[in-house]
C-alpha positions as CSV (number, residue, x, y, z in Angstrom):
1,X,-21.0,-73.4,64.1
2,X,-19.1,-70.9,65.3
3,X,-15.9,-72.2,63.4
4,X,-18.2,-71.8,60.3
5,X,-19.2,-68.4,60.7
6,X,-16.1,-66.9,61.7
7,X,-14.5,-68.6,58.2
8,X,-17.8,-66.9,56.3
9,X,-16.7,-64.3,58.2
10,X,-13.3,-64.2,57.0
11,X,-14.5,-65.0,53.5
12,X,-16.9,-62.1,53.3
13,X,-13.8,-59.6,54.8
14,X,-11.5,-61.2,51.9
15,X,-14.1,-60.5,49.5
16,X,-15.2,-57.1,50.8
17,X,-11.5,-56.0,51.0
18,X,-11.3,-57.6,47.4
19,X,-13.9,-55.4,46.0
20,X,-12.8,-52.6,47.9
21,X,-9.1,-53.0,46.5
22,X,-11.3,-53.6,42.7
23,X,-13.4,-50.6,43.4
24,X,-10.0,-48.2,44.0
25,X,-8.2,-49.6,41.4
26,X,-11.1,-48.9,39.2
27,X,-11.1,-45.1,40.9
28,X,-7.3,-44.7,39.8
29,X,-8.0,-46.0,36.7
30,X,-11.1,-44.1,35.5
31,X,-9.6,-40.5,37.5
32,X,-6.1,-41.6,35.1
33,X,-8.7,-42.2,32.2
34,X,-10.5,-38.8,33.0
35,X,-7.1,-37.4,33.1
36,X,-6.1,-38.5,29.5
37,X,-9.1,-37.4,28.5
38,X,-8.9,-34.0,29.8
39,X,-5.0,-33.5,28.7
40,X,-6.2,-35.4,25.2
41,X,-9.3,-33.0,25.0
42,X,-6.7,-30.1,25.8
43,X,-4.3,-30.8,23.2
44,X,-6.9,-31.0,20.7
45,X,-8.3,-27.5,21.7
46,X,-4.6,-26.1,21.9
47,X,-4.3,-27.9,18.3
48,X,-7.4,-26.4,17.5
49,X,-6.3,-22.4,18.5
50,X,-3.1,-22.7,16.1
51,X,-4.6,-24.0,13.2
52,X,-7.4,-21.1,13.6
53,X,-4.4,-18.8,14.1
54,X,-2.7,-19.8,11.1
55,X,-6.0,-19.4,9.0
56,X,-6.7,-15.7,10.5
57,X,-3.1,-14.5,9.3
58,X,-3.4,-16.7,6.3
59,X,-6.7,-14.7,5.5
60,X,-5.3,-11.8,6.3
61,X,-2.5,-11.8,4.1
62,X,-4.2,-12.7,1.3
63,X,-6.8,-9.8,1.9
64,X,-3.7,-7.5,1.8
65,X,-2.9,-8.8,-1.3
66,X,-6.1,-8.0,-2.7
67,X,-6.1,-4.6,-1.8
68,X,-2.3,-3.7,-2.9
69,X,-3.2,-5.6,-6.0
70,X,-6.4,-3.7,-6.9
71,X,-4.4,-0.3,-6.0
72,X,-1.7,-1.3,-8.1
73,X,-4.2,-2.0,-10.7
74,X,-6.1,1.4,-10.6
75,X,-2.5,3.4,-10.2
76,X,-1.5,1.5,-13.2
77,X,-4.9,2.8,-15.4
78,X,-4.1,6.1,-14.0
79,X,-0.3,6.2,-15.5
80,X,-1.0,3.6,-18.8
81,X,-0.4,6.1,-21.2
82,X,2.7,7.4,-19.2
83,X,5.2,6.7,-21.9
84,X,3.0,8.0,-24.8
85,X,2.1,11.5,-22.8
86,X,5.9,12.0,-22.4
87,X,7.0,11.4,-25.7
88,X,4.4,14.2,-26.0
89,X,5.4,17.0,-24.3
90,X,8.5,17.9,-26.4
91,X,5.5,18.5,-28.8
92,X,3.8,20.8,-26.6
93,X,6.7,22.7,-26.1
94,X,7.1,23.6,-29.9
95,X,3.6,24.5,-30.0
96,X,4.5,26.9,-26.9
97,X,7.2,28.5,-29.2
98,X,5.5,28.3,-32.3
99,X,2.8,30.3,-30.9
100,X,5.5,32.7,-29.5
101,X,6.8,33.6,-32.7
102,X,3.8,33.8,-34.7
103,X,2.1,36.0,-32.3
104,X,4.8,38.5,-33.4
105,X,3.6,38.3,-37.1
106,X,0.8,40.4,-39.0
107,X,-1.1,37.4,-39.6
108,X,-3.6,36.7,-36.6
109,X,-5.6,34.1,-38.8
110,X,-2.6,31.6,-38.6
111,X,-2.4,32.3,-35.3
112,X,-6.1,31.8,-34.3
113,X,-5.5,28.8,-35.9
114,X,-2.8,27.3,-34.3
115,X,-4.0,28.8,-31.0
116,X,-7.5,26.5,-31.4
117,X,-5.1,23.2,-32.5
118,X,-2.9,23.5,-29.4
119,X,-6.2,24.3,-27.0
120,X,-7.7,21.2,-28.6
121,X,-4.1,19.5,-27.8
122,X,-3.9,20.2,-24.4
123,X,-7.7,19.5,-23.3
124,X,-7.2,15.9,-24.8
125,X,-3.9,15.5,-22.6
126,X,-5.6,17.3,-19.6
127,X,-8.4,14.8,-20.0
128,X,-5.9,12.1,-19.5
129,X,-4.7,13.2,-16.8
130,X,-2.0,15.3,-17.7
131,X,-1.9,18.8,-15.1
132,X,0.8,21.7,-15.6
133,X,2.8,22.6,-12.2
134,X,2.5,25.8,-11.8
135,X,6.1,27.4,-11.0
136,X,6.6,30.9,-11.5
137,X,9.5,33.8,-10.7
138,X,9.7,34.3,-7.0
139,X,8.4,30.7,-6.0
140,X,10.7,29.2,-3.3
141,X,13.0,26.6,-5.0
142,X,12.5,22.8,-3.7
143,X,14.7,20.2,-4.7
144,X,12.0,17.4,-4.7
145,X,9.5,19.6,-7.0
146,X,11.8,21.4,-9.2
147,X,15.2,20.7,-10.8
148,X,17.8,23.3,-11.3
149,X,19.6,23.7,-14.5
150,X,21.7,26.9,-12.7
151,X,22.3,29.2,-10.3
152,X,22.9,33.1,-10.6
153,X,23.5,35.9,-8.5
154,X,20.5,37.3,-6.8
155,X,19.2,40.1,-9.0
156,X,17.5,40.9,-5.6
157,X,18.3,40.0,-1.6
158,X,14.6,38.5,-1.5
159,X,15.2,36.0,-4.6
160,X,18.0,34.4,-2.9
161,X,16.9,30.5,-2.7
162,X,13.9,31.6,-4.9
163,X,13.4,30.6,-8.2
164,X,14.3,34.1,-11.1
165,X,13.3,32.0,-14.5
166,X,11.6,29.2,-15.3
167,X,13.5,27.1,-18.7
168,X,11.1,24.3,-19.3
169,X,7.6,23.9,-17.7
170,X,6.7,20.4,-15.4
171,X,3.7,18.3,-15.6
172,X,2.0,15.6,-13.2
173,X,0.1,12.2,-14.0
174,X,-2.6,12.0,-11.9
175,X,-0.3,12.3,-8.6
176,X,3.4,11.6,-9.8
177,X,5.8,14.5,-11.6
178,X,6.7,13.2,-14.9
179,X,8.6,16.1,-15.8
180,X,10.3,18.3,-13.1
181,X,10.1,22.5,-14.4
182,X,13.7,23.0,-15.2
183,X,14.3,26.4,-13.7
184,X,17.2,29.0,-13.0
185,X,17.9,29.3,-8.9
186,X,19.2,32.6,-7.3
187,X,22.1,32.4,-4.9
């Protein structure tokens, strides 16, 4: 009896060493499981934190681009009838002389009614937009705002850099010059 025992003995050792050995293996394996898992799950949120990065600066630019687009839009209403305007102004200028030289005459009926056509003239431009720069004698010159057709001595030692006559008058669109005053510089 004691022969049997000690082989059920030795049986039940092999078996509990067996399921011991089964029951480690199956610890390596499910911790190496658990371990794909977590480096799997991991990836997929590091996967996950690029493609949401490339969507916020994709979003982003394209937000930009709305706004420069709708700017560029409203600057380009502002400044539509740029070219027309210009082509203007010569016109202006002649109504500036003509009103010069008929304010020397007798007759102050042509004159009132030339005065009221170029009023009318210049409150439609103003309504679109269209300002005077005001430049006159004694302003300090600056190349950015005015352009010089000439320099001349200095009538005076405090209108040296300063502007002494004014040739042709400047306008603005909205915000940008169109026409820089064209003006006489002392030196």
């Amino acid at each position: 009896m004691s022969k049997k025992s000690k082989v059920q003995e030795m049986d039940e050792e092999m078996e509990n060493s067996q399921s011991v050995n089964e029951t480690e293996l199956n610890e390596e394996v499910g911790q190496e499981q658990q371990e794909e898992e977590v480096s799997v799950e991991e990836q997929l949120r590091e996967d996950l934190a690029k493609e949401k990065g490339k969507f916020l600066r994709l979003f982003a630019e394209f937000e930009n681009f709305k706004k420069r687009t709708s700017k560029e839009r409203m600057d380009l209403f502002k400044t539509a009838g740029q070219d027309v305007i210009v082509s203007l102004l010569p016109v202006m200028d002649d109504f500036d002389r003509a009103l010069k030289e008929i304010s020397k005459s007798e007759d102050k009926e042509l004159f009132k009614g030339v005065d009221l056509i170029n009023n009318k003239f210049r409150e439609t431009l103003k309504n679109k937009g269209l300002e005077e720069m005001e430049v006159s004698q004694g302003d300090a010159f600056d190349a950015e705002m005015h352009d010089a057709v000439t320099q001349i001595p200095a009538p005076e030692k405090k209108l040296k850099g300063k502007i002494i006559d004014v040739i042709e008058k400047g306008f603005k669109l909205g915000d940008r010059i169109i026409r820089h005053p064209k003006v006489v510089v002392g030196n």
